[in-house]
Gaussian input, Z-matrix of N, CA and C with variables (Angstrom, degrees):
# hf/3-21g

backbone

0 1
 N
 C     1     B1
 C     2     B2     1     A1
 N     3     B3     2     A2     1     D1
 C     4     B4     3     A3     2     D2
 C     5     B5     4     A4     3     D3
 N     6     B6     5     A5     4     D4
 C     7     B7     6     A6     5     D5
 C     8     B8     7     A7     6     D6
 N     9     B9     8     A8     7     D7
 C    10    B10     9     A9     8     D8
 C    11    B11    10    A10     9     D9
 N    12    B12    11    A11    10    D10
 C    13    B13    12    A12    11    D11
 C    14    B14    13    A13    12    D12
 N    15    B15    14    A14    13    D13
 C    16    B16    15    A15    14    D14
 C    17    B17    16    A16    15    D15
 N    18    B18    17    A17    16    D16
 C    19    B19    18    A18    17    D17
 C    20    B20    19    A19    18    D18
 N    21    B21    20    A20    19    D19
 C    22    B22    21    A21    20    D20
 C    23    B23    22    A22    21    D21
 N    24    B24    23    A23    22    D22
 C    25    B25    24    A24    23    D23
 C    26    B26    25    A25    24    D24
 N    27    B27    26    A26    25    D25
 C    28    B28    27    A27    26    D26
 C    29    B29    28    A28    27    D27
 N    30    B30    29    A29    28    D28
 C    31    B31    30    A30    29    D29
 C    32    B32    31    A31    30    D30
 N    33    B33    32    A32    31    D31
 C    34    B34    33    A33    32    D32
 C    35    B35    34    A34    33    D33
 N    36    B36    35    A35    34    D34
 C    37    B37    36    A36    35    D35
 C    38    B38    37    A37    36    D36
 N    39    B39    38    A38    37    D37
 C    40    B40    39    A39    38    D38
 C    41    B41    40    A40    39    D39
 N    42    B42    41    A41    40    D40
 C    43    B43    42    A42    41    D41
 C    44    B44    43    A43    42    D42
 N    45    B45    44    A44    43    D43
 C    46    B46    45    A45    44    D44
 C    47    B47    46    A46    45    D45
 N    48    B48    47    A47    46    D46
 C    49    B49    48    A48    47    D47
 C    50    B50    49    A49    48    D48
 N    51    B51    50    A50    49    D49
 C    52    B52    51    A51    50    D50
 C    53    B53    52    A52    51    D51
 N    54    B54    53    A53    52    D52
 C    55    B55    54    A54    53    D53
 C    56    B56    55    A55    54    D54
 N    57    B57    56    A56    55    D55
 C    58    B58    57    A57    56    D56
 C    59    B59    58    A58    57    D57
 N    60    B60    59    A59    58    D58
 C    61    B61    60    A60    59    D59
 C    62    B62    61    A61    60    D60
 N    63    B63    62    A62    61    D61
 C    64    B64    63    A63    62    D62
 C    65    B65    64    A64    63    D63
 N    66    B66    65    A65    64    D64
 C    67    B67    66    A66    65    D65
 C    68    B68    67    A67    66    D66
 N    69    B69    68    A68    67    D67
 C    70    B70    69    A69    68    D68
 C    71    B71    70    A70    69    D69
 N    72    B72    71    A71    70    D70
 C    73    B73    72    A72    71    D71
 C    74    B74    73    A73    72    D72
 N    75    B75    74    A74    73    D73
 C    76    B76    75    A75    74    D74
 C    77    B77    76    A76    75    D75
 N    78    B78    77    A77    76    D76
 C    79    B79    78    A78    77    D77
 C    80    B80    79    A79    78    D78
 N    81    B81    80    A80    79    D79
 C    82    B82    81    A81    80    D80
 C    83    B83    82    A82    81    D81
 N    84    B84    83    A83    82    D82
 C    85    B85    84    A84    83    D83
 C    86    B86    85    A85    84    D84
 N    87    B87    86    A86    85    D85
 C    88    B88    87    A87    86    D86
 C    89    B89    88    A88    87    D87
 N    90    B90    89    A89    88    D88
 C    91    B91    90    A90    89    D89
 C    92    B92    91    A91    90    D90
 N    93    B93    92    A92    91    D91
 C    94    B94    93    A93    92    D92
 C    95    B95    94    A94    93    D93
 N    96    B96    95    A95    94    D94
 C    97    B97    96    A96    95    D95
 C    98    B98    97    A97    96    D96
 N    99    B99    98    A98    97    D97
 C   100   B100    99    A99    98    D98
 C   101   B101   100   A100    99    D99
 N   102   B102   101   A101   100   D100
 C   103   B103   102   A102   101   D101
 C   104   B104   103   A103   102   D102
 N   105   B105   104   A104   103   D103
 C   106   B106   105   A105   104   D104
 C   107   B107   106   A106   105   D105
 N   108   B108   107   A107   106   D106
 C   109   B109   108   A108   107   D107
 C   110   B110   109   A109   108   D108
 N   111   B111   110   A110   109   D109
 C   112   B112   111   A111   110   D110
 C   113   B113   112   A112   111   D111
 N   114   B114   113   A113   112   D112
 C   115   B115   114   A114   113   D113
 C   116   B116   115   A115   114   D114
 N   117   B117   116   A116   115   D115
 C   118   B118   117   A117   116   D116
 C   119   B119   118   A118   117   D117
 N   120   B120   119   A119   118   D118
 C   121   B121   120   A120   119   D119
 C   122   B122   121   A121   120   D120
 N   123   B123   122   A122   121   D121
 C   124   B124   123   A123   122   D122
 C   125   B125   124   A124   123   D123
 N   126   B126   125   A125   124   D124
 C   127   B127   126   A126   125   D125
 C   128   B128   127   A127   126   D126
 N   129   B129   128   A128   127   D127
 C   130   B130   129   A129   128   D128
 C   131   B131   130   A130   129   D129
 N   132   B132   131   A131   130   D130
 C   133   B133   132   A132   131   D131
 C   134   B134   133   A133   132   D132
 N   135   B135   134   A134   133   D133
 C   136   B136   135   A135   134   D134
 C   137   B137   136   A136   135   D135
 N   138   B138   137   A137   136   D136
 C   139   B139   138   A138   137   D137
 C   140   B140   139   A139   138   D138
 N   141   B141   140   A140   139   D139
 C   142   B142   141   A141   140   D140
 C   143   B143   142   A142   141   D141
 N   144   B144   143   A143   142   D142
 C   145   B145   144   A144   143   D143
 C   146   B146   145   A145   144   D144

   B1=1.4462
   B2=1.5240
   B3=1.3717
   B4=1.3755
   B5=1.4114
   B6=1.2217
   B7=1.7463
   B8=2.1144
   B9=1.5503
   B10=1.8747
   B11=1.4812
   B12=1.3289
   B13=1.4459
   B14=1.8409
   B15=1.5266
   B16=1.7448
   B17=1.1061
   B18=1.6085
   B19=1.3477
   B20=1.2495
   B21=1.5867
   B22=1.3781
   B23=1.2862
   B24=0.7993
   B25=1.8582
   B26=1.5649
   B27=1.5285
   B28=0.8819
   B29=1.6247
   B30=1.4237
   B31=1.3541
   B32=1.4465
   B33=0.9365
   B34=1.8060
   B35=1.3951
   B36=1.4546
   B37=1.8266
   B38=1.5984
   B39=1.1804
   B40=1.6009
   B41=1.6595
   B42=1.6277
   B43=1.1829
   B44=1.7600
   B45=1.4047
   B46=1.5190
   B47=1.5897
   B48=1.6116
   B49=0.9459
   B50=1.1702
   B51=1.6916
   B52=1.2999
   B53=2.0306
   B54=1.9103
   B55=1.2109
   B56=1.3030
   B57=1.4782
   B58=1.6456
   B59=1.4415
   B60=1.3866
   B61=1.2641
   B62=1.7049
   B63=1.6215
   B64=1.5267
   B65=1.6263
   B66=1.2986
   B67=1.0664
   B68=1.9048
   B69=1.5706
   B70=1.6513
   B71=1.6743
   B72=1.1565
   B73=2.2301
   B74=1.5330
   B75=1.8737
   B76=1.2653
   B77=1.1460
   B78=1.6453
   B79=1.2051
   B80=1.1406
   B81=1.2860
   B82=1.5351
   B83=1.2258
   B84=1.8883
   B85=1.9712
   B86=1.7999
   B87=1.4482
   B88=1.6577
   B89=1.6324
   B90=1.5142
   B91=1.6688
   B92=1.5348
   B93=1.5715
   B94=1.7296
   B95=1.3926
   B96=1.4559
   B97=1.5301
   B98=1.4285
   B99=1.6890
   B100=1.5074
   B101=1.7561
   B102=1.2182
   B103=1.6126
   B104=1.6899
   B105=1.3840
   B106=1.9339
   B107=1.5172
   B108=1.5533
   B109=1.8846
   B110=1.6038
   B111=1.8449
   B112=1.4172
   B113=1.7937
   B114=1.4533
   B115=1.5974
   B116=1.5527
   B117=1.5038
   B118=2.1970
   B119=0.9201
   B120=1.3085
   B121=1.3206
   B122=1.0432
   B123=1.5624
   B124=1.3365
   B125=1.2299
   B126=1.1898
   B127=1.6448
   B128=1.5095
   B129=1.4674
   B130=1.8308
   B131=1.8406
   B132=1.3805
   B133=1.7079
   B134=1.8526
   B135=1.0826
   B136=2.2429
   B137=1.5174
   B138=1.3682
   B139=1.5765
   B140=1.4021
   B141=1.3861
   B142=1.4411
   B143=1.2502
   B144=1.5780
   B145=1.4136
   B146=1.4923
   A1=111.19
   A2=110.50
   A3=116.23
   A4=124.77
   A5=90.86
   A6=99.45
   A7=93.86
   A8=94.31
   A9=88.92
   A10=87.02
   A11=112.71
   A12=112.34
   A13=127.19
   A14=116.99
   A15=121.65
   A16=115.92
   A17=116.14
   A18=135.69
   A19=123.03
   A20=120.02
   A21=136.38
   A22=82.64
   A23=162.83
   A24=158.16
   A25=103.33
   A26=116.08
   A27=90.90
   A28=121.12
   A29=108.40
   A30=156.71
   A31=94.74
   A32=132.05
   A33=111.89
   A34=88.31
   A35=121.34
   A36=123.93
   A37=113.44
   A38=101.79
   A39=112.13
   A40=118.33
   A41=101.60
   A42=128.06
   A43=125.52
   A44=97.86
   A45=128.13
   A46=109.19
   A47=103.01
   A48=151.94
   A49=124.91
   A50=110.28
   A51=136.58
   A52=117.62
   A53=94.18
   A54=89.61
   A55=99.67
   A56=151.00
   A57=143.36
   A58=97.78
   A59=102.47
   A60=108.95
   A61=138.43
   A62=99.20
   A63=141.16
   A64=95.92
   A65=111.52
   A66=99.94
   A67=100.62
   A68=98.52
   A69=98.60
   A70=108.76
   A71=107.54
   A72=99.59
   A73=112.33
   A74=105.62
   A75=112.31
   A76=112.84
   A77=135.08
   A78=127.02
   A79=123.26
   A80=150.79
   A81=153.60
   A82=121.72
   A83=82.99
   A84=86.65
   A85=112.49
   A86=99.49
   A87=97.82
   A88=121.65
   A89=103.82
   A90=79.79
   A91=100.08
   A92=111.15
   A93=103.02
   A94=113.98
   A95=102.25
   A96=87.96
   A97=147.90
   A98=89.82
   A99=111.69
   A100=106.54
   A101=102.84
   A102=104.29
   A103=133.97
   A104=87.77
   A105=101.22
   A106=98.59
   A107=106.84
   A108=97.29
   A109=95.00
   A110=123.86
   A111=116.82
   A112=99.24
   A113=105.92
   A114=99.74
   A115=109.03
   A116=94.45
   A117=109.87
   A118=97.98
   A119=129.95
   A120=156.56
   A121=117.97
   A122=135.36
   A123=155.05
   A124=102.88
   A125=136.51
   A126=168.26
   A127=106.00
   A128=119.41
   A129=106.60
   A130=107.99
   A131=107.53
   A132=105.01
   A133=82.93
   A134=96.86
   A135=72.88
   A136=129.21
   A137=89.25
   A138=115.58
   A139=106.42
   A140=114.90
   A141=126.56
   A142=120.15
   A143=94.17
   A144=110.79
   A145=123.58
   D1=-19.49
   D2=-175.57
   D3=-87.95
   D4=-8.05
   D5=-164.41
   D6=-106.52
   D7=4.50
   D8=-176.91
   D9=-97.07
   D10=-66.19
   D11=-179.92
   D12=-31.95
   D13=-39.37
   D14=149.36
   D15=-36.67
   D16=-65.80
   D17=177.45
   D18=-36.84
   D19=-37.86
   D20=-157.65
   D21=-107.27
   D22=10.70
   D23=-161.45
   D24=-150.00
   D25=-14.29
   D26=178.17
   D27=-115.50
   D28=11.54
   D29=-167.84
   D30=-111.62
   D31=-20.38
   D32=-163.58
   D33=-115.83
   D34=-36.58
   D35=165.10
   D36=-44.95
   D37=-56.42
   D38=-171.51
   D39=-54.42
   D40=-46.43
   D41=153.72
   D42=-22.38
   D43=-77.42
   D44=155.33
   D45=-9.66
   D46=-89.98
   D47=155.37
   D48=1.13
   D49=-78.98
   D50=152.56
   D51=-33.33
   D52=-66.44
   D53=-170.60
   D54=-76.19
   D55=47.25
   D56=173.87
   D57=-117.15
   D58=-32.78
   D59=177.74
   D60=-65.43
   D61=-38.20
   D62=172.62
   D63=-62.55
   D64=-44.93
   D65=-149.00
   D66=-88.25
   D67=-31.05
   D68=173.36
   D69=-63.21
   D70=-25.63
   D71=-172.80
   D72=-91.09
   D73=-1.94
   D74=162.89
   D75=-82.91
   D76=-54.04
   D77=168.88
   D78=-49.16
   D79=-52.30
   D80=150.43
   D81=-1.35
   D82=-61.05
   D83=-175.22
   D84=-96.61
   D85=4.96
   D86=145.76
   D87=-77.31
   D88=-30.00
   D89=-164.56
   D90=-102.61
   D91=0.61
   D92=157.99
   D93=-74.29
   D94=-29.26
   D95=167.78
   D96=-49.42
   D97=-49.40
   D98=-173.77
   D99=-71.97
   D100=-37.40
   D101=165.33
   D102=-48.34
   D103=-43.33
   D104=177.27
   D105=-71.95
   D106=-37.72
   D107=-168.06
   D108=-60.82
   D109=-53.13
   D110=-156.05
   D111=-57.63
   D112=-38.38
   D113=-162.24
   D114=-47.07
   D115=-56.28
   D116=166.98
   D117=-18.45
   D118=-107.21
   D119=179.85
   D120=-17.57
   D121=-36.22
   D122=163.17
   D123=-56.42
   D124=-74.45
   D125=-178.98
   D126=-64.70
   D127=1.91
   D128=-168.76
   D129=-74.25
   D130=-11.74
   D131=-162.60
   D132=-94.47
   D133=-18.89
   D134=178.16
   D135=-115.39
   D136=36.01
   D137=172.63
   D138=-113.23
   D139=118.94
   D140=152.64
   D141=-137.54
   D142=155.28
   D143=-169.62
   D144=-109.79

């Protein structure tokens, strides 16, 4: 019984863990995002096609 309860703790850490992680490479590639859009947008009059 003791060795499920580790298991479950050590699974619910990883868990944790995991989603802290997800959640920092989501923010990132929001605010690289929002950066490339302003640069566009910045830069739209010296682009031609």
């Amino acid at each position: 019984m003791e060795r499920i309860y580790k298991t479950m703790r050590n699974t619910g850490a990883a868990s944790i863990a995991l989603g802290i992680v997800v959640v920092c490479i989501g923010l990132s590639a929001g605010i690289i995002a929002i950066i490339n859009g302003a640069l566009l947008l910045k830069r739209k009059s010296e682009i031609t096609f």
